[in-house]
N, C-alpha and C positions, 0 to 999 in steps of 0.2 A: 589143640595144645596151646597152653598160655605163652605169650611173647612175652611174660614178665614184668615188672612193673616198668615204667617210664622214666628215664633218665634226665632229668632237663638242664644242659647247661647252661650257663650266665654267659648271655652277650660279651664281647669282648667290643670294646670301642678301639680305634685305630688313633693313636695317637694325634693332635693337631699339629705339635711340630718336631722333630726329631732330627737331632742331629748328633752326629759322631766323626770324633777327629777332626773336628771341623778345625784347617789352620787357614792361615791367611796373610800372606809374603805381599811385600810391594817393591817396586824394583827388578824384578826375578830379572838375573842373570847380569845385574850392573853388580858395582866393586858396592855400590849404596843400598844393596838387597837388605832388607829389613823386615820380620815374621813381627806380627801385631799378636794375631791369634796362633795358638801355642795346642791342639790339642780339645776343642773344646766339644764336651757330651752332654745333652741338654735335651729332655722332652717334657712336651705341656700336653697334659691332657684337655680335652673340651670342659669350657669351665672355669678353669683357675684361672687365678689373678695373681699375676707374679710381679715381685717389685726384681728391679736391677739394680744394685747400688756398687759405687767404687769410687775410687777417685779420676780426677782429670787424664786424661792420660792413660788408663789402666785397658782401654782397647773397646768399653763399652758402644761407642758408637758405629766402630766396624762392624760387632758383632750385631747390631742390631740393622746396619746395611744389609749384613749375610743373611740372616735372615728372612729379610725384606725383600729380596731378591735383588736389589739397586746394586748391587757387590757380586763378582762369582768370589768362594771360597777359594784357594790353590790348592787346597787337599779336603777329603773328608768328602760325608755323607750328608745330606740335608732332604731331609721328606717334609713335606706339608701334605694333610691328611693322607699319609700313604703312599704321596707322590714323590719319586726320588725327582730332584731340580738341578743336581750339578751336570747333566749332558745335555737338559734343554736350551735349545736354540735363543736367541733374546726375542723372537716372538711370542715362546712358549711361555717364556718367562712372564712378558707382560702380559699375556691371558691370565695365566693363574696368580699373579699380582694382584691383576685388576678388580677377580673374581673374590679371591679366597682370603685378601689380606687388604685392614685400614692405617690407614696410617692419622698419629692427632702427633702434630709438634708442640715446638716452644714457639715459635712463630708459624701461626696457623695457615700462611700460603694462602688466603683465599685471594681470589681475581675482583679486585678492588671498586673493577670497573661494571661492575656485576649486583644484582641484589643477594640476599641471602636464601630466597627460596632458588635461584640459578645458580648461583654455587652449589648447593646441593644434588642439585641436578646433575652435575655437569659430568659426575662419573659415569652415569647411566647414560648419558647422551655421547657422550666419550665409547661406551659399549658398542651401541650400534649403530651410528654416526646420523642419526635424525629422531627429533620428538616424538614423543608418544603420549598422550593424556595421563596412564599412568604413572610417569615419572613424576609430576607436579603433584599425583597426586600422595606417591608415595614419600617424597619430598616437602609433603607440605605435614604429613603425619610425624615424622622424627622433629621440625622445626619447632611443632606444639608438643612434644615430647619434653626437648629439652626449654622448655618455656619460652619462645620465641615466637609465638605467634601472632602477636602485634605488630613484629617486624620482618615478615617476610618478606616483602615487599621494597625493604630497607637498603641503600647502598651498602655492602659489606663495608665501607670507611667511612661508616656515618655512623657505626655498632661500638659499645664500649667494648676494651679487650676482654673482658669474661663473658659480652656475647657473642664477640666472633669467634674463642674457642669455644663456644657453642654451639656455633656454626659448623668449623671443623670436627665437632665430634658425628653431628650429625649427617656432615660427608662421608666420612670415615664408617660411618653404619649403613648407607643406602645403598650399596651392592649386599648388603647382609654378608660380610666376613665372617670366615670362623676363629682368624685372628685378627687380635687390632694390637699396633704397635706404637705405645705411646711415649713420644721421648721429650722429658722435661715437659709435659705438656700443662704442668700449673708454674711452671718456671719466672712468666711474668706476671701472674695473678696475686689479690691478694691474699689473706689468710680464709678470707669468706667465702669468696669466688674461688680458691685453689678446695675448699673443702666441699664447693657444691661439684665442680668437675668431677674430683676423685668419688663421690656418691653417684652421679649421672654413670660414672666409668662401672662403679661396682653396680648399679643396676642391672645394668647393659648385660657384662659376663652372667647374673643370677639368672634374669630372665631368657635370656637366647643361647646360655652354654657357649658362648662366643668366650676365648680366650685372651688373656690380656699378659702384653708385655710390657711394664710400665716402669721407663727409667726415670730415676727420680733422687736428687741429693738434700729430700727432705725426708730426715729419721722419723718423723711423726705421720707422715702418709705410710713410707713402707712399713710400719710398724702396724698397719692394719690390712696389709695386706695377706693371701691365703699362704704366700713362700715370698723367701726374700733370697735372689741370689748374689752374693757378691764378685764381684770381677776383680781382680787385681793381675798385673801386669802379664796381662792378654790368657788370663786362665781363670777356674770358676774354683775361685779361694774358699767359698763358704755355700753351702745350699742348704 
């Protein structure tokens, strides 16, 4: 007897980050309690490249702590690839921080005292707390990615500021994230150097499905980005 023809369903991928009701109080329980975040619903699939835009003020950088896991929310839901995070412990936290999520600022934090191929490193050395050949080695492959390889070797405060956020992105990539969260990160670049970032950034998400959260108060970057969401006073005013 035939079993019929074959049915095949489409993959369903599991969203990269998803949150619901996500709020966020400061103060809880003084006369000076103050909710930043209001409510917020928000999922990235693997992949996209999302801009954030709003004004000062309007809660974006909380919500990009929440995210980030550096903040607990006070209310609400927050999964990264599948994983609910608001009952884990702050070790659990920073495992799957370490793991799952890059971070590229305005002021890129790298350790001064360092060269740029060791800052790179340092997250992977951070992992599991002594050297291994491969970290240099896979540290030395994102450095010549993002055009840096004359200067690996280089003190990170001897690098102009569009290659030490070159540095920083390429920290932000050598645990292989599946999200990276970029906040103001051509902020002090200038028009040339903020437009090879924003391409290095759009490579990144095409090639590795790595998701990108990129807050940004330049209309002409997020204007090429895949979604643009706007935040206004601590809610998601436009998506």
């Amino acid at each position: 007897m035939s079993a019929g023809p074959q049915v095949q369903h489409a993959q369903q991928t599991v969203p990269v980050l998803a949150l619901v009701g996500i709020k966020k109080s400061f103060n809880i329980g003084q006369t000076n309690e103050t909710e930043i975040l209001h409510g917020i619903d928000l999922t990235l699939e693997p992949g996209e490249f999302c801009a954030v835009i709003g004004p000062s003020g309007s809660g974006k950088s909380t919500l990009l702590n929440s995210i980030g896991l550096l903040d607990r929310p006070s209310l609400g839901s927050l999964c990264i690839n599948g994983v609910e995070t608001t009952s884990m412990n702050d070790a659990e936290l920073t495992h799957l921080r370490g793991h799952q999520i890059g971070f590229v600022f305005q002021y890129h934090h790298l350790l001064t005292a360092f060269t740029a191929l060791e800052n790179v490193m340092m997250p992977m050395y951070a992992n599991v707390g002594f050297f291994e050949p491969r970290m240099q080695e896979r540290a030395m492959v994102l450095l010549d990615k993002v055009g840096l390889k004359p200067w690996l070797h280089s003190p990170s405060s001897q690098l102009s500021g569009g290659q030490q956020q070159r540095v920083a992105v390429a920290r932000a990539l050598v645990m292989q994230p599946s999200l990276i969260l970029a906040d103001e990160p051509t902020g002090n670049l200038d028009s040339k150097s903020a437009d090879k970032m924003f391409d290095l950034l759009r490579e990144v998400c095409r090639e590795n499905k790595t998701a990108v959260l990129f807050v940004t108060h330049n209309p002409l970057l997020s204007a090429r980005c895949d979604r643009t969401i706007r935040v206004e006073d601590g809610q998601i005013a436009r998506d």
